[in-house]
Every structure is written in structure tokens, then in C-alpha cells.
C-alpha positions in Angstrom: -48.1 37.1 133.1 -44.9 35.1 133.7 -42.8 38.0 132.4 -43.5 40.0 135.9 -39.7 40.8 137.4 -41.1 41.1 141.0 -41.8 37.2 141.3 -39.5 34.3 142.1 -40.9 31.5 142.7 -39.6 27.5 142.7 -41.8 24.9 141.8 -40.6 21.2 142.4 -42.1 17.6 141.9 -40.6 15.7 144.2 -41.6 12.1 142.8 -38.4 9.9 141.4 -38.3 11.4 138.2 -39.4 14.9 138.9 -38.3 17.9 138.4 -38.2 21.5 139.6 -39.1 25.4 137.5 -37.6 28.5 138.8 -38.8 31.6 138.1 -36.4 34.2 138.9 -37.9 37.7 137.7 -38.6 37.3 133.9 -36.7 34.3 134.1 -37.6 30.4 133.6 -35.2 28.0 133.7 -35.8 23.7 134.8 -34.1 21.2 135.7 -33.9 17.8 137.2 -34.1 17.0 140.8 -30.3 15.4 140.8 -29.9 19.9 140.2 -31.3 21.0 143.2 -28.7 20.6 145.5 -26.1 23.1 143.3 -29.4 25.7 142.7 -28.9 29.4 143.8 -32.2 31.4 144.5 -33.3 34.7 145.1 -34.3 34.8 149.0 -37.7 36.6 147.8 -38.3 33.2 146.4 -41.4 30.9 147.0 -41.1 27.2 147.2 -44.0 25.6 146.2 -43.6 21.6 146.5 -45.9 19.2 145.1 -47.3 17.2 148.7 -46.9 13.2 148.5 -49.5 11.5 150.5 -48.5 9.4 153.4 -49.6 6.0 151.8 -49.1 6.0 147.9 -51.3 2.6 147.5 -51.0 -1.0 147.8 -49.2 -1.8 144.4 -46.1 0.9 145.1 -43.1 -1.5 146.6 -41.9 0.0 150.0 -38.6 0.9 148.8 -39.8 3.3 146.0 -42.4 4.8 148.9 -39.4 5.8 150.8 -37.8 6.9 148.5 -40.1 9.3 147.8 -40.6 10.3 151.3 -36.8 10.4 151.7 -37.1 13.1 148.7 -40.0 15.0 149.9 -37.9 15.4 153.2 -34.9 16.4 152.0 -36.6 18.9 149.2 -38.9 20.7 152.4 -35.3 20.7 154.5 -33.0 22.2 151.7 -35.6 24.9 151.0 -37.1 25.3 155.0 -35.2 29.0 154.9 -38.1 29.8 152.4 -41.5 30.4 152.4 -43.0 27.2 151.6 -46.3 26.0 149.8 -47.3 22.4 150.0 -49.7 21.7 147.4 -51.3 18.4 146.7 -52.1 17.1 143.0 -55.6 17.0 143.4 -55.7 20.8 144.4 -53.3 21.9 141.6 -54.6 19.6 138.8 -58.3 20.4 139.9 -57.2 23.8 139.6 -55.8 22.9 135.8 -59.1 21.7 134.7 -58.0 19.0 133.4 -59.4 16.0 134.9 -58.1 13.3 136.4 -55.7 10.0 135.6 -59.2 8.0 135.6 -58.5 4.8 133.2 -55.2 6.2 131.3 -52.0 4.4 131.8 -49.7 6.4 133.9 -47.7 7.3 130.2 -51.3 8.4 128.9 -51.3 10.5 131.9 -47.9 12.2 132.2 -48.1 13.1 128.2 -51.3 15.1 129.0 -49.8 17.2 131.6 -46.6 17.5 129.2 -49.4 18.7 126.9 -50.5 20.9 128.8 -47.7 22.9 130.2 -46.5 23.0 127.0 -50.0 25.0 126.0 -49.3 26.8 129.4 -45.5 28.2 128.4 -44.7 27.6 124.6 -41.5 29.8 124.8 -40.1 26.8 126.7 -37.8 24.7 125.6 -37.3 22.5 128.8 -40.3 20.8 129.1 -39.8 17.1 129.8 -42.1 14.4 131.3 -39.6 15.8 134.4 -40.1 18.3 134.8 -43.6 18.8 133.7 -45.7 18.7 136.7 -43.4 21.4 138.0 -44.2 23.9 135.2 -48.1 23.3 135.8 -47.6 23.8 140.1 -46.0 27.4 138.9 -48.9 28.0 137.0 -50.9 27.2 139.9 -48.7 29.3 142.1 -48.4 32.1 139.9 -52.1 32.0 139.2 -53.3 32.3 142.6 -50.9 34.8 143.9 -49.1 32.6 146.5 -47.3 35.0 148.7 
């Protein structure tokens, strides 16, 4: 399934520490946001970017909500030559099956999805708490055909 050549697709978490999966043919490689900027693409590539909401809740200082904003913007503007998918969590972690954050500490949390995109794509090497919701939106992509 990830092994089909005629697919290129880039998945990217655009939170502080996220990261992005690139799927170029039958290959995967990832990386860290702080990459994006030097990343070459096929131009059949899809961009599929993890949507941030416009208010992240009460207990997220203002400074680390623009900050994410300010990298949600500049990921949707680097990649705006491509055809782009915004997908929220909700739709690709609903997708997943597997639940939601519920009472887990955000650590709890991000190790499950690690978890799980390790299940997902054991012949990588590269999966970090980075660069792991990225790995799970390329399933989701991938998955559902998003053309």
C-alpha cells in the first residue's frame, strides 16, 4: 500500500514540535519542520496539513498560539503551488480509531499515536514524537485516496 510509485504525497504537523512525511513514489522519508524550508517535491505531490483551530483554549499563552498560527501560515504559503488538504485532528484521528486524548496527559497522548504509526509503518526508522502525527495524516491521506 505505501509502496505504490504513482503517489507523492506530504504530510505535515504544523504544531511547535511537529513534523512533516514525504512520500515520493515508494519513497518515505521525515523530518522536522526547521526541514521544510530546504525540501524538494515532486509537483504531482499532495500537501496534506494538519488544520489548527482558531482558538486553541484558554490555558495556551498567546505567544505559543501565534506561533502556531504563524506556522500554519507559512506551511499553507510555502506549499500554496500544491494541491492542498486541510485536515483537522478530529477527522484524521476519528478516522484512526483510536479514540481520543480524554484524561491522558498530553505525553500519554503523543506516545499512543507514536504507537500507532509505528504499527502503521514498521519499516520506519524516523518515527519521533515529531514527526508522528504526520506519519498517521499520510495514512489518512493515503487511505482515502486524496487526489
Amino acid at each position: 500500500m505505501y509502496q505504490d510509485p504513482e503517489t507523492y504525497y506530504l504530510a505535515i504537523d504544523p504544531g511547535a514540535n511537529g513534523g512533516w512525511v514525504y512520500k515520493g513514489g515508494a519513497t518515505i522519508i521525515s523530518g522536522k519542520n526547521s526541514e521544510l524550508e530546504k525540501l524538494t517535491i515532486n509537483k504531482a505531490t499532495k500537501v496534506i496539513v494538519e488544520r489548527v483551530p482558531p482558538y486553541v483554549g484558554k490555558f495556551i499563552p498567546s505567544s505559543a498560539a501565534f506561533k502556531l498560527g504563524y506556522s500554519y501560515g507559512w506551511i499553507v504559503g510555502r506549499f500554496a503551488n500544491y494541491k492542498t488538504h486541510l485536515v483537522t485532528p478530529q477527522v484524521w484521528q476519528a478516522y484512526l480509531d483510536i479514540g481520543t486524548k480524554g484524561d491522558q496527559t498530553t505525553t500519554q497522548w503523543k506516545n499512543k499515536l507514536k504507537d500507532e504509526a509505528i504499527k502503521l509503518f514498521p519499516n520506519q526508522r524516523r518515527i519521533t514524537l515529531a514527526t508522528a502525527d504526520a506519519y498517521l495524516l499520510l495514512h489518512y491521506a493515503i487511505k482515502n485516496k486524496l487526489s
